[in-house]
C-alpha positions as CSV (number, residue, x, y, z in Angstrom):
1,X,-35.3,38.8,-3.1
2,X,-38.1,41.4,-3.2
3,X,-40.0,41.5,-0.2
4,X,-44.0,42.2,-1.6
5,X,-47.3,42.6,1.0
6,X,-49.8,40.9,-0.5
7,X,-53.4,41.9,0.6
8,X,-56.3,39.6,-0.7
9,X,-59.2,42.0,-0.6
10,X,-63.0,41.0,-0.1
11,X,-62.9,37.7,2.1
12,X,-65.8,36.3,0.4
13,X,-64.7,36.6,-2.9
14,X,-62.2,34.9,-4.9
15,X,-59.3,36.9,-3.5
16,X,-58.6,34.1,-0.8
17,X,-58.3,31.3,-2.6
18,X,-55.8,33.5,-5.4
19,X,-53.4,34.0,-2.8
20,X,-53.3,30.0,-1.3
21,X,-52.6,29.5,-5.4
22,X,-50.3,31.7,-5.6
23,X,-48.4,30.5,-2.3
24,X,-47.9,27.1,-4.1
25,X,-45.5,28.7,-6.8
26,X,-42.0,28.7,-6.4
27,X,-41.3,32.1,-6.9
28,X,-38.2,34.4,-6.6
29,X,-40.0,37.2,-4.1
30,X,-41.1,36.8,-0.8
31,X,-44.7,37.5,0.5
32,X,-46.1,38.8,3.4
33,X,-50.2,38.5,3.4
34,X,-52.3,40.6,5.6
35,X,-55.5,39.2,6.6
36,X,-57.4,36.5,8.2
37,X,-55.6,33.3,8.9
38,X,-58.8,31.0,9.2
39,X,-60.1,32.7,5.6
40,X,-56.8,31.5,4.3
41,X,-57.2,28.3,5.7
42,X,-60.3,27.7,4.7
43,X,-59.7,28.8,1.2
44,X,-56.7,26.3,1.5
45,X,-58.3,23.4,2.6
46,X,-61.5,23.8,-0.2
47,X,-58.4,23.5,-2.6
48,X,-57.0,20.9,-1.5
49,X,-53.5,22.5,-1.0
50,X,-51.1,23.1,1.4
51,X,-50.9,26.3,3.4
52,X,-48.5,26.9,6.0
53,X,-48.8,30.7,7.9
54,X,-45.7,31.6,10.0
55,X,-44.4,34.6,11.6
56,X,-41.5,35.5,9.2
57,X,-40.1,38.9,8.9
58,X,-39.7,39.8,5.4
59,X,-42.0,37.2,4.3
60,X,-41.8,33.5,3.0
61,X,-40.5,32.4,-0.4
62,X,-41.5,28.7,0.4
63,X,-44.1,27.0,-1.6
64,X,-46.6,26.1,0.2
65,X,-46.2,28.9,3.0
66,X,-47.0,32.3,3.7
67,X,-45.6,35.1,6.1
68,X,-48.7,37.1,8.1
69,X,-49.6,39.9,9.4
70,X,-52.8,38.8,10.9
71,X,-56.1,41.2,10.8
72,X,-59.2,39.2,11.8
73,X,-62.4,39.6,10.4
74,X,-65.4,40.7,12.4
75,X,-67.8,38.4,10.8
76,X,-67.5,34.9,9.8
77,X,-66.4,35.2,5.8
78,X,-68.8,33.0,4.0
79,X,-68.4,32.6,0.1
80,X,-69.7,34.9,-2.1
81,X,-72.0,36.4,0.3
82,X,-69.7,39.5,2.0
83,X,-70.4,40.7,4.8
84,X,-70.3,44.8,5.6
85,X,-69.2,44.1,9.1
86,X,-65.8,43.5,7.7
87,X,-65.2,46.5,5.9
88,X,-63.2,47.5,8.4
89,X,-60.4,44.6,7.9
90,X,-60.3,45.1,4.5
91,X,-59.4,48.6,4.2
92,X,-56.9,48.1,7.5
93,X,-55.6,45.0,5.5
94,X,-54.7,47.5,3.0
95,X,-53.6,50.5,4.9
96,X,-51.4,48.3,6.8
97,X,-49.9,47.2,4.1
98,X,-49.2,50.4,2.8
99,X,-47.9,51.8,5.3
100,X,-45.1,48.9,5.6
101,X,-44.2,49.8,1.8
102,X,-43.6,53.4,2.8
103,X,-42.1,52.4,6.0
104,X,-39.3,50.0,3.7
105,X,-40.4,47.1,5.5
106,X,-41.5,45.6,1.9
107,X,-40.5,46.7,-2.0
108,X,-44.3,46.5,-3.2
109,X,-47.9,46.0,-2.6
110,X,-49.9,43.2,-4.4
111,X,-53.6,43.3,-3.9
112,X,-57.0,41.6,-4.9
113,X,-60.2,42.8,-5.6
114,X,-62.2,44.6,-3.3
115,X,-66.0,44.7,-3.5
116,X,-66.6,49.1,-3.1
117,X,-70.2,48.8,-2.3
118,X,-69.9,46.5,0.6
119,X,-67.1,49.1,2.0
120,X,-69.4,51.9,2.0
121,X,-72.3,49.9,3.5
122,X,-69.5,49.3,6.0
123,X,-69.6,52.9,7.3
124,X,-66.4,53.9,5.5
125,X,-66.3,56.1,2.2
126,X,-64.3,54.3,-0.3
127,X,-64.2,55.0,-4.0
128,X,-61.3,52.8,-4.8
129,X,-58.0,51.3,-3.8
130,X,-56.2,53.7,-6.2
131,X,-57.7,56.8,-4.7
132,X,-57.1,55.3,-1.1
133,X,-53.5,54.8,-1.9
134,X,-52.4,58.2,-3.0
135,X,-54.4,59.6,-0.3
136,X,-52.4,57.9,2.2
137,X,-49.0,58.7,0.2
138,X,-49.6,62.1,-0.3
139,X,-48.7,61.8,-4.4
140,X,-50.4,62.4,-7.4
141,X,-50.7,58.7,-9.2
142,X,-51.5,56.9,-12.8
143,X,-54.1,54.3,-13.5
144,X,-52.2,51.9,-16.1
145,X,-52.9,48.3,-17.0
146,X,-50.6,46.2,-18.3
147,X,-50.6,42.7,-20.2
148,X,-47.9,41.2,-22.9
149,X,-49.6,42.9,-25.6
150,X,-49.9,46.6,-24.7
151,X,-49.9,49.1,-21.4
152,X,-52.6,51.9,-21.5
153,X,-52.7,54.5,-18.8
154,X,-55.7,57.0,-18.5
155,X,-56.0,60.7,-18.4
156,X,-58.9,59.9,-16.6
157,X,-60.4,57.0,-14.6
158,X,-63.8,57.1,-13.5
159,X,-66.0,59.9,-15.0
160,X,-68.9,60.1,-16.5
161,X,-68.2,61.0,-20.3
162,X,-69.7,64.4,-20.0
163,X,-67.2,66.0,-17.5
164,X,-64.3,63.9,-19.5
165,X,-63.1,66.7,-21.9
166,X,-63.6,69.3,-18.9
167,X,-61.1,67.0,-17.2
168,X,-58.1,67.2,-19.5
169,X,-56.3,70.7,-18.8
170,X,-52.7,71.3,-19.5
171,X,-51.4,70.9,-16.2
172,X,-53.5,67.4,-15.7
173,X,-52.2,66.2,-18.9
174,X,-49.0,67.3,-18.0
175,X,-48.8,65.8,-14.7
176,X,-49.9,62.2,-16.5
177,X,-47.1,62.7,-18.9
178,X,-44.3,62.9,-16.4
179,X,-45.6,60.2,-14.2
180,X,-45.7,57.4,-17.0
181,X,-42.6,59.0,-18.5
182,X,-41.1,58.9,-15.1
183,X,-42.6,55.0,-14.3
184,X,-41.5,53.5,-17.5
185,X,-37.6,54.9,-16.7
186,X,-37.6,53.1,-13.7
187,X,-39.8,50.8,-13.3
188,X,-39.8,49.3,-16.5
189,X,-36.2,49.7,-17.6
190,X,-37.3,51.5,-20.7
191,X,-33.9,54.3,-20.5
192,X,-35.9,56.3,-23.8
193,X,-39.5,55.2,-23.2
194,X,-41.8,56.2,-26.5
195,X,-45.6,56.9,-25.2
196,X,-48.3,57.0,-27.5
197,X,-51.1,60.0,-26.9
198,X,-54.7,59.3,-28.2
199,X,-56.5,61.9,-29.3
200,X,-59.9,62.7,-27.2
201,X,-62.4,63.0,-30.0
202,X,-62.6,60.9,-33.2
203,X,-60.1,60.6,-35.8
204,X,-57.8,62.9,-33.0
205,X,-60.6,65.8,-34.0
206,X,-59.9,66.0,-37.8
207,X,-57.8,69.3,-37.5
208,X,-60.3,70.8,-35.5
209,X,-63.4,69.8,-37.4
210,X,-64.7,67.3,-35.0
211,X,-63.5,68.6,-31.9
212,X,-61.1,71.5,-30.9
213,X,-59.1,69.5,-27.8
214,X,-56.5,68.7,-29.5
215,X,-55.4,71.8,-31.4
216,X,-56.3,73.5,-27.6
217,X,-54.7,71.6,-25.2
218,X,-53.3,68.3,-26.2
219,X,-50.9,69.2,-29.2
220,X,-49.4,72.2,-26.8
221,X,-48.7,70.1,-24.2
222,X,-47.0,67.6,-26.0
223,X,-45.4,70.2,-28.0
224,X,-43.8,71.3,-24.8
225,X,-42.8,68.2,-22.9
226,X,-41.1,66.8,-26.7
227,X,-38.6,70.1,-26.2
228,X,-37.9,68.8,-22.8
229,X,-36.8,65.6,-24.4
230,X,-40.0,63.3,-24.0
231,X,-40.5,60.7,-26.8
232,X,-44.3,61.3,-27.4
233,X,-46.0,60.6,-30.6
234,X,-49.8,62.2,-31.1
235,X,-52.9,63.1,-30.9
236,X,-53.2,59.8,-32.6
237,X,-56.7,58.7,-33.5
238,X,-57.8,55.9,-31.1
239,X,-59.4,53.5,-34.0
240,X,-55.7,52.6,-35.0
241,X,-53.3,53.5,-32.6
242,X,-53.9,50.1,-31.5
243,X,-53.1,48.6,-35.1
244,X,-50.0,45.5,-34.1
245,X,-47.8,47.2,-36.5
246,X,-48.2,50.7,-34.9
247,X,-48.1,49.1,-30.9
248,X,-44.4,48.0,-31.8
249,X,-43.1,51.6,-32.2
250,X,-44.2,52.8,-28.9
251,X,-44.1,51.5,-24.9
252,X,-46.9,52.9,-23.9
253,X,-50.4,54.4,-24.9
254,X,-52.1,57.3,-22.6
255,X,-55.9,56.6,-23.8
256,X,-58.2,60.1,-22.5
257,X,-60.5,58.2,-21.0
258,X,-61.6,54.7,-19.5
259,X,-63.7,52.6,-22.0
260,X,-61.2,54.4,-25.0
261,X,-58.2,52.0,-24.1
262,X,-59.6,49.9,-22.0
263,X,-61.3,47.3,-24.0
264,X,-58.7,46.5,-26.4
265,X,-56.0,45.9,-23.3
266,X,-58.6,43.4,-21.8
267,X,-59.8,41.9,-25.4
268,X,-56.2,41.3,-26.2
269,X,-55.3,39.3,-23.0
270,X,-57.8,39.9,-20.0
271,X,-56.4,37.1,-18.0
272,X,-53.4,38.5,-17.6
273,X,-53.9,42.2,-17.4
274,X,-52.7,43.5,-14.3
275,X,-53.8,46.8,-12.8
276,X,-50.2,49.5,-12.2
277,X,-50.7,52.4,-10.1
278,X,-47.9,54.6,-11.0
279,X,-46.7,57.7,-9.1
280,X,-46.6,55.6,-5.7
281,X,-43.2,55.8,-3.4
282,X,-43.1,51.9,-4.1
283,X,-44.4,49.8,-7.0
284,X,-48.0,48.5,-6.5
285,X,-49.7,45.9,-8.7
286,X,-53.3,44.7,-8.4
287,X,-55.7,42.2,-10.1
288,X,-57.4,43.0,-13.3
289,X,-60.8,41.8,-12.4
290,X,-63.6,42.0,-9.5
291,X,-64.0,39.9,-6.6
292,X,-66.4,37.4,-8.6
293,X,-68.7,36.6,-5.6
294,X,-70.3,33.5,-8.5
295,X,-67.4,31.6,-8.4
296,X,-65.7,32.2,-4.7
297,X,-65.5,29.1,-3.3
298,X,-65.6,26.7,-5.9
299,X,-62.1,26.7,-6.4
300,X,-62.6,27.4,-10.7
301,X,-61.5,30.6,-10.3
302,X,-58.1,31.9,-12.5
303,X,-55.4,32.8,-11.1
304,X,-53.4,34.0,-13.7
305,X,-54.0,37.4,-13.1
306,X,-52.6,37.8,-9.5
307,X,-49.7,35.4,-10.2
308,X,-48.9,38.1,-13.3
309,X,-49.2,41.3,-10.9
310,X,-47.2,39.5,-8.2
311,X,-44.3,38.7,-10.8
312,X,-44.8,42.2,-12.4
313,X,-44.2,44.1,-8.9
314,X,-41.7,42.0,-7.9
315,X,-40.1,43.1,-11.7
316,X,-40.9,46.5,-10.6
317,X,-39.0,46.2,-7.4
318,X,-36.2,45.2,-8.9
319,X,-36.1,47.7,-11.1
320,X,-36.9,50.8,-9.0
321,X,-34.1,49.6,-6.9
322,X,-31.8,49.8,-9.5
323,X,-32.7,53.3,-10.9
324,X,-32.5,54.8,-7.3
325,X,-29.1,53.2,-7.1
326,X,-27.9,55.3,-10.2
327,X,-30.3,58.4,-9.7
328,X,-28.6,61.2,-7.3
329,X,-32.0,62.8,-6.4
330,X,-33.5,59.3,-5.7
């Protein structure tokens, strides 16, 4: 069985309460949370449900029962109001974590949402769980969601649209390319995987007449990776590369920029988007969503997208496991 860390993120968000849900499943992967037991047993006994913690190396696969690695809070984690004092166990909650995936100790990290502004009020400078990950790894990573419908990774994440087209040089585009090509191969079991390259202005710059990208740097990059044997079909205007006809011929779409893929992955199936960082030494898989202070603790809250990115990673695991077996060079 996969062996996944699951960290819940804010404490007085909905993150708690998603994990004592997702403990009730019988599932095929073990889990490890790290965090506060009496959050998780408080969240448990709101439900209703069960909740076992134990001391279990390798994490539990029982319903009803989680393995711990217990961080305490410094404050007391009241229900959608969070508390900056406990910055400090979030962000160790997730370094912890880390750290065990890159130690072997676990085959991937699930997380929840974390609340940014209440970590920086925390004293610590955090733009992201993303950003804090590849830090710690030392790698160059991919933002790509994920649902039934489509996958969409990003050229870039979080810019403002002005610096956007300033953002997307050959060697960045490059770099994307061979990490989702690379990703899909492995982690996804895709042994040809097609990926589908937006263009950045509209209709993919109408040869040049509504923007010269393309003709500049997108169309030579692509140009190049295809004669290395990459199955990559573009600049494709954005307002139907998303057509259901067209999303069958390709695995993948690499959108230019946040709110360009964005919006149709979530209108197509938000609930079960997960959120794939790719490029990571292991697979890691978070929530699609915020930590939705207006519901936590009133036990209405969905859970359908952790239970998605805890059976996604654990997919992942699998997977990865299985290409290293057959790779030489890991």
């Amino acid at each position: 069985m996969p062996r996944l860390a699951l960290v819940p993120g804010e404490p007085a968000g909905v993150g708690p309460e998603l994990c004592v849900r997702l403990a009730q499943r019988t599932r095929d992967y073990r889990l490890t949370v790290f965090g506060d037991a009496g959050v998780l047993h408080a969240a448990a006994a709101r439900l209703g449900l069960p909740l076992t913690l134990v001391d279990a190396r390798g994490g539990s696969a029982t319903p009803g029962e989680l393995a711990i690695v217990e961080i305490p809070n410094e404050a007391d984690a009241v229900p959608g109001a969070p508390d900056a004092r406990n910055a400090v166990a979030v962000i160790g909650a997730l370094e912890r974590a880390a750290h065990g995936c890159l130690a072997g100790d676990y085959d991937g990290l699930v997380t929840g949402p974390v609340h940014k502004a209440v970590i920086n009020e925390g004293g610590i400078a955090y733009t992201g769980t993303t950003e804090l990950l590849a830090a710690q790894a030392g790698c160059d990573v991919v933002m790509m969601l994920a649902n039934d419908i489509v996958r969409v990774a990003l050229a870039t994440t979080h810019l403002p649209l002005r610096e956007v087209a300033d953002a997307i040089t050959p060697a960045a585009l490059e770099r994307t390319l061979r990490i989702l090509h690379r990703a899909l191969h492995d982690d996804f079991r895709l042994p040809d995987p097609v990926i589908a390259v937006l263009g950045l202005n509209p209709h993919a710059g109408e040869a040049g007449h509504l923007g010269g990208e393309e003709i500049a740097v997108i169309e030579p990059t692509l140009a190049a990776l295809r004669h290395e044997g990459l199955q990559l079909q573009g600049p494709l205007p954005a307002d139907t590369a998303f057509l259901p006809g067209k999303l069958r011929g390709y695995d993948a779409v690499l959108a230019m920029y946040h709110d360009q893929g964005l919006p149709v992955l979530k209108y197509s199936g938000f609930e079960q988007a997960v959120n794939i960082t790719l490029g990571l030494p292991y697979p890691r898989v978070a929530v699609d969503h915020g930590t939705a202070l207006d519901l936590a603790g009133r036990g209405i809250a969905d859970p359908s997208s952790l239970f998605a990115a805890a059976d996604t990673c654990a997919r992942m695991a699998i997977a990865r496991k299985a290409a290293s077996a057959t790779d030489p060079h890991g």
